[in-house]
Backbone as a ProteinNet text record, in pm:
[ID]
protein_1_A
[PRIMARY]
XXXXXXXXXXXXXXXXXXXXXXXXXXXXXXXXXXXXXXXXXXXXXXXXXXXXXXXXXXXXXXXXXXXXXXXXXXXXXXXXXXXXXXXXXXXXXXXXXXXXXXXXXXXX
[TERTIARY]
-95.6	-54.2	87.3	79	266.5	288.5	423.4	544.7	523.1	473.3	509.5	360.3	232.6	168.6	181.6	250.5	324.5	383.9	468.3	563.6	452.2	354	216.9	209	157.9	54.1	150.2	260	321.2	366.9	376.6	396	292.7	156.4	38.8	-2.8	13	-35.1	79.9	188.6	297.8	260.8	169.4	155.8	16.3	-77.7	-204.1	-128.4	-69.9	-31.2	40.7	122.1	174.2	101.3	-43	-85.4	-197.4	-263.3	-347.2	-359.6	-375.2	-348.3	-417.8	-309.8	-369.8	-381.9	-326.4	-299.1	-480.7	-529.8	-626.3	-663.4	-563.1	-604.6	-601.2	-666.4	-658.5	-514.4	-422.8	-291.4	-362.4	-453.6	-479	-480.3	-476.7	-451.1	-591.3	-666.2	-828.6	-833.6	-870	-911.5	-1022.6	-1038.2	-1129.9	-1187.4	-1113	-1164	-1303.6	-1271.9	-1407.7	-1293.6	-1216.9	-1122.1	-1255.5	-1213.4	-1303.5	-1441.1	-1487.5	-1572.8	-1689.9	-1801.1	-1951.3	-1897.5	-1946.1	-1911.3	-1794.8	-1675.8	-1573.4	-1564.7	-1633.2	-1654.6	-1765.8	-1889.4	-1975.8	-1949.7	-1836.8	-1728.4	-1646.7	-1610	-1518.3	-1596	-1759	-1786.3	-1868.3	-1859	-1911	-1846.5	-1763.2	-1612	-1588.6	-1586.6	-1549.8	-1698.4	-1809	-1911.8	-1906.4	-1883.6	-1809	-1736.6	-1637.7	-1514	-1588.2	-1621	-1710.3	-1799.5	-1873.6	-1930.6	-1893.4	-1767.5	-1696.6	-1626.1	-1543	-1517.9	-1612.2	-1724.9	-1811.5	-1862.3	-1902.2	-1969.5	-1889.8	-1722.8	-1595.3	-1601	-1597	-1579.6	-1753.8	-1818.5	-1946.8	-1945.1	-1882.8	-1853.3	-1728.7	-1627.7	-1525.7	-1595.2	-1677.7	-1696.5	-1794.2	-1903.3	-1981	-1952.6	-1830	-1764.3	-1657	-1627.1	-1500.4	-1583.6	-1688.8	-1825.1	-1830.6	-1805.6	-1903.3	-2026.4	-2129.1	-2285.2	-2261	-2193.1	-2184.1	-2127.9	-2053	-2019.4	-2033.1	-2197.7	-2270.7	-2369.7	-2346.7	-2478	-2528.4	-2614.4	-2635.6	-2747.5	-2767	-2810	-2657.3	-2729.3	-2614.1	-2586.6	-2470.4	-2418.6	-2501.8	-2549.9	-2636.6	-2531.4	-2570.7	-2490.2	-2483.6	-2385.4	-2364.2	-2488.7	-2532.5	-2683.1	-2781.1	-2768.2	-2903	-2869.1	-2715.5	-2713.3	-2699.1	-2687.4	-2718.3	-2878.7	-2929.9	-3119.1	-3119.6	-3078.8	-3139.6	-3075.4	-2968	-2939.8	-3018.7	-3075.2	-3118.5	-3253.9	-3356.6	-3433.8	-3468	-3378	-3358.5	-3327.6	-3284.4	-3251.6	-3107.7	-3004.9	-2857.9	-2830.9	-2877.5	-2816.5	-2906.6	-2916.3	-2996.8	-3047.5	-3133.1	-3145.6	-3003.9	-2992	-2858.1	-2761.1	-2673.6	-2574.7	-2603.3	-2733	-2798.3	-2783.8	-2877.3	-2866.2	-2671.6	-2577.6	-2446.4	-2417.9	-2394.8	-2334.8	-2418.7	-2538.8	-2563.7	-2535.3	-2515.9	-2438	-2288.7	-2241.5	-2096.6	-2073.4	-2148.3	-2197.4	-2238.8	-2266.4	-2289.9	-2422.4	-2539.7	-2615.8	-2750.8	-2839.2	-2915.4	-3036.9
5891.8	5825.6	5774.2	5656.3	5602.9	5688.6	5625.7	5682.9	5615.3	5483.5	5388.6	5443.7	5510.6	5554.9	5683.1	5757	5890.5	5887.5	5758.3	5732.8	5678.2	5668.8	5569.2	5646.8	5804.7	5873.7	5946.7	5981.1	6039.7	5947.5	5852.3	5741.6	5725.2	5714.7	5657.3	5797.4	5922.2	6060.9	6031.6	6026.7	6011.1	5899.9	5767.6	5684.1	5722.7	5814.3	5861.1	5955.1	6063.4	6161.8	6090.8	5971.7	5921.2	5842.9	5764.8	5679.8	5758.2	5852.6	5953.7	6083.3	6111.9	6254.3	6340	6436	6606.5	6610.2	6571	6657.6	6621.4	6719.9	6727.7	6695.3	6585.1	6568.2	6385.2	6252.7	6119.8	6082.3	6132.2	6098.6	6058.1	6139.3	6106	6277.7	6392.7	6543	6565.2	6516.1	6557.7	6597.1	6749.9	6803	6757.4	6671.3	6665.4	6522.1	6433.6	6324.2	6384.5	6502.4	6533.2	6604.5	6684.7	6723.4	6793.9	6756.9	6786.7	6675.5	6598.2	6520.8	6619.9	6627.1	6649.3	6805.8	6884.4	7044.5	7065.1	6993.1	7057.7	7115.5	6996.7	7043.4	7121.7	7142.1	7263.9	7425	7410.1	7460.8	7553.1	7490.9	7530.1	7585.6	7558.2	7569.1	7690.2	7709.8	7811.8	7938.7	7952.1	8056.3	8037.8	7946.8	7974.8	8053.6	8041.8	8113.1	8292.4	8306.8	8419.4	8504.7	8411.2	8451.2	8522.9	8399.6	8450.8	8574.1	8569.2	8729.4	8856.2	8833	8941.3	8996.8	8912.2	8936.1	8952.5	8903.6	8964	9110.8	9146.6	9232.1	9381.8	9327.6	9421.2	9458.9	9354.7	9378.5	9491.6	9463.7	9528.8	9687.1	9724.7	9797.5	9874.8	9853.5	9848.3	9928.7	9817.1	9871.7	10009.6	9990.3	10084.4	10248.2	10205.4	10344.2	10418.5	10278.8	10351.1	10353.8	10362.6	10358.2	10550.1	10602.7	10742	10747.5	10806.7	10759.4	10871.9	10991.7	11090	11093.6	10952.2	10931.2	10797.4	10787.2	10631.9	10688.7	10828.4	10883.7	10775.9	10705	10583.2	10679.1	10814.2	10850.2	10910.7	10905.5	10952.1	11060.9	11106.1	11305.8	11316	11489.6	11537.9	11520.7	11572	11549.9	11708.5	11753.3	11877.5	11938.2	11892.9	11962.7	11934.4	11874.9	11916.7	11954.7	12001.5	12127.4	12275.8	12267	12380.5	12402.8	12320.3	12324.8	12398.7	12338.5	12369.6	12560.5	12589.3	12719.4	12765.4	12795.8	12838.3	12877.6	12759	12782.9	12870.5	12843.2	12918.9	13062.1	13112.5	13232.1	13280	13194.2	13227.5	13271.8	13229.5	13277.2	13283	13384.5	13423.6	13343.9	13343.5	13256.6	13223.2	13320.2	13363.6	13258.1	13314.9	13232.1	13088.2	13020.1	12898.5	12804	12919.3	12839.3	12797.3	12934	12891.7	12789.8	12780.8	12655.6	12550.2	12519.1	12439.8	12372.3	12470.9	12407.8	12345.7	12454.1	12400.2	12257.4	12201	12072.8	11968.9	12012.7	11929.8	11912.2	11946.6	11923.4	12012.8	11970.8	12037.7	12149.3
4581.6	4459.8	4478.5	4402.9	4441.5	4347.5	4338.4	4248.2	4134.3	4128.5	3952.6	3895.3	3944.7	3901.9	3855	3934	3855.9	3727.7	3733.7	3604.5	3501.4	3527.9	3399.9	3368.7	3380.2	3353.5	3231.3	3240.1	3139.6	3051.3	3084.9	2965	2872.6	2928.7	2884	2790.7	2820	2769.5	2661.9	2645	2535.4	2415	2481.6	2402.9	2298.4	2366.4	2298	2234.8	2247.6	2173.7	2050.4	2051.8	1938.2	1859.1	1925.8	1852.3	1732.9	1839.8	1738.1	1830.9	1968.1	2011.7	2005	2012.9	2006.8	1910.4	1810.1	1636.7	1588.7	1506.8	1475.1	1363.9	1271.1	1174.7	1184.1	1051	1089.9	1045.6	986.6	927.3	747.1	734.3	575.5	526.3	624.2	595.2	618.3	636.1	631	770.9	797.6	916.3	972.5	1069	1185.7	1157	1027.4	900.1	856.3	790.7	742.7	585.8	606.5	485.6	348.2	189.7	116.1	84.5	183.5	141.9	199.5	171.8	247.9	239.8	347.1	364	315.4	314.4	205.2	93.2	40	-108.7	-171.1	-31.6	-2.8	2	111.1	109.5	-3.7	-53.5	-165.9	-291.1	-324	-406.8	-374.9	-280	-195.5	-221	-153.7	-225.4	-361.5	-419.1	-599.2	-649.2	-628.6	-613.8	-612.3	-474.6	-445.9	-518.5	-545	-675.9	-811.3	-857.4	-995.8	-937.9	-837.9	-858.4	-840.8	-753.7	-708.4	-899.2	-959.8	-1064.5	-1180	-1185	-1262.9	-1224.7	-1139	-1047.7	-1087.5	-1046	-1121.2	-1235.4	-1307.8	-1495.9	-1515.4	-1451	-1521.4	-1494.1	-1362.3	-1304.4	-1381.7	-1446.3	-1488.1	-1586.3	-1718.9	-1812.8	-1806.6	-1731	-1726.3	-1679.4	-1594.5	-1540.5	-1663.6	-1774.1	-1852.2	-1971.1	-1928.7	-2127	-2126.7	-2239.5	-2211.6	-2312	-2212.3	-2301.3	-2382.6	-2340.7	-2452.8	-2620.4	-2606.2	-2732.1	-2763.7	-2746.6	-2779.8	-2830.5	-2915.4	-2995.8	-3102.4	-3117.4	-3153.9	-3286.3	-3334.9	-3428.4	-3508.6	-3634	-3712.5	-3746.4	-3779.4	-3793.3	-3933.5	-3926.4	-3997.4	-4151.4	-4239	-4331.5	-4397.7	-4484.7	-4447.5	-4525.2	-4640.9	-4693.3	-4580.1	-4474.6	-4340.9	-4308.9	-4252.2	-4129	-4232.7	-4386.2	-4519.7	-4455.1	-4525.6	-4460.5	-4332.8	-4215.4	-4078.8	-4114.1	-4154.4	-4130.1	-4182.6	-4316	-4414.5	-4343.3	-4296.3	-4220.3	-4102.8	-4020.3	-3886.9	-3937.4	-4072.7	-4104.7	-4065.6	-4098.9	-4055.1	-4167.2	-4295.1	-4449	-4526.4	-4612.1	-4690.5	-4815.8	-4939.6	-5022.8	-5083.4	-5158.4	-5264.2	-5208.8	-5056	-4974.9	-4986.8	-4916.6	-4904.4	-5073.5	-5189.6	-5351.2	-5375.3	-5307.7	-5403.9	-5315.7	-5169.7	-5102.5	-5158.8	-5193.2	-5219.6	-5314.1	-5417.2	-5523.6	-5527.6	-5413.1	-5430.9	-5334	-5266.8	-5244.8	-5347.4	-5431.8	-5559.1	-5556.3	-5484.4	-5458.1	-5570.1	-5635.5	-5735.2	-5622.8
[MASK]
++++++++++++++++++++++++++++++++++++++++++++++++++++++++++++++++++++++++++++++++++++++++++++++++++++++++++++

């Protein structure tokens, strides 16, 4: 090889590297000129996807771990003349005891 061909070759590699090159993008920011058009925006909607389930997935998780079913008694407290009744029955208190509380409940 001469010498003025030595001196081309780094000239000519300097002139591609400046005109468009190594750099991997077209000078519009779009990687590879593909950027958000076609799979980009496949892409992206792809991961926002993601997003929403990861955060839904959380919140359900969230609530269900901070719910207690023990106090989601979804029937209602006895009222005090049924838990009068239930004793009375079961034999915790006698008539007499059972007639005065009952009365003093207001209850006939």
């Amino acid at each position: 090889m001469s010498t003025s061909t030595l001196l081309f070759i780094p000239a000519v590699t300097g002139q591609v590297q400046a005109d468009y090159g190594w750099h991997m993008h077209d000078g519009t920011g779009a990687m590879m000129g593909y950027g958000w058009q076609g799979w980009g925006i496949a892409h992206g909607i792809f991961w926002l996807v993601i997003l929403v389930a990861v955060v839904v997935i959380t919140l359900a998780l969230v609530r269900r771990l901070g719910s207690d079913d023990s106090k989601r008694n979804d029937s209602p407290r006895p009222t005090a003349l049924e838990v009068l009744d239930e004793r009375y029955a079961r034999g915790e208190i006698d008539r007499e005891e059972y007639l005065q509380r009952k009365k003093d409940l207001g209850a006939s």
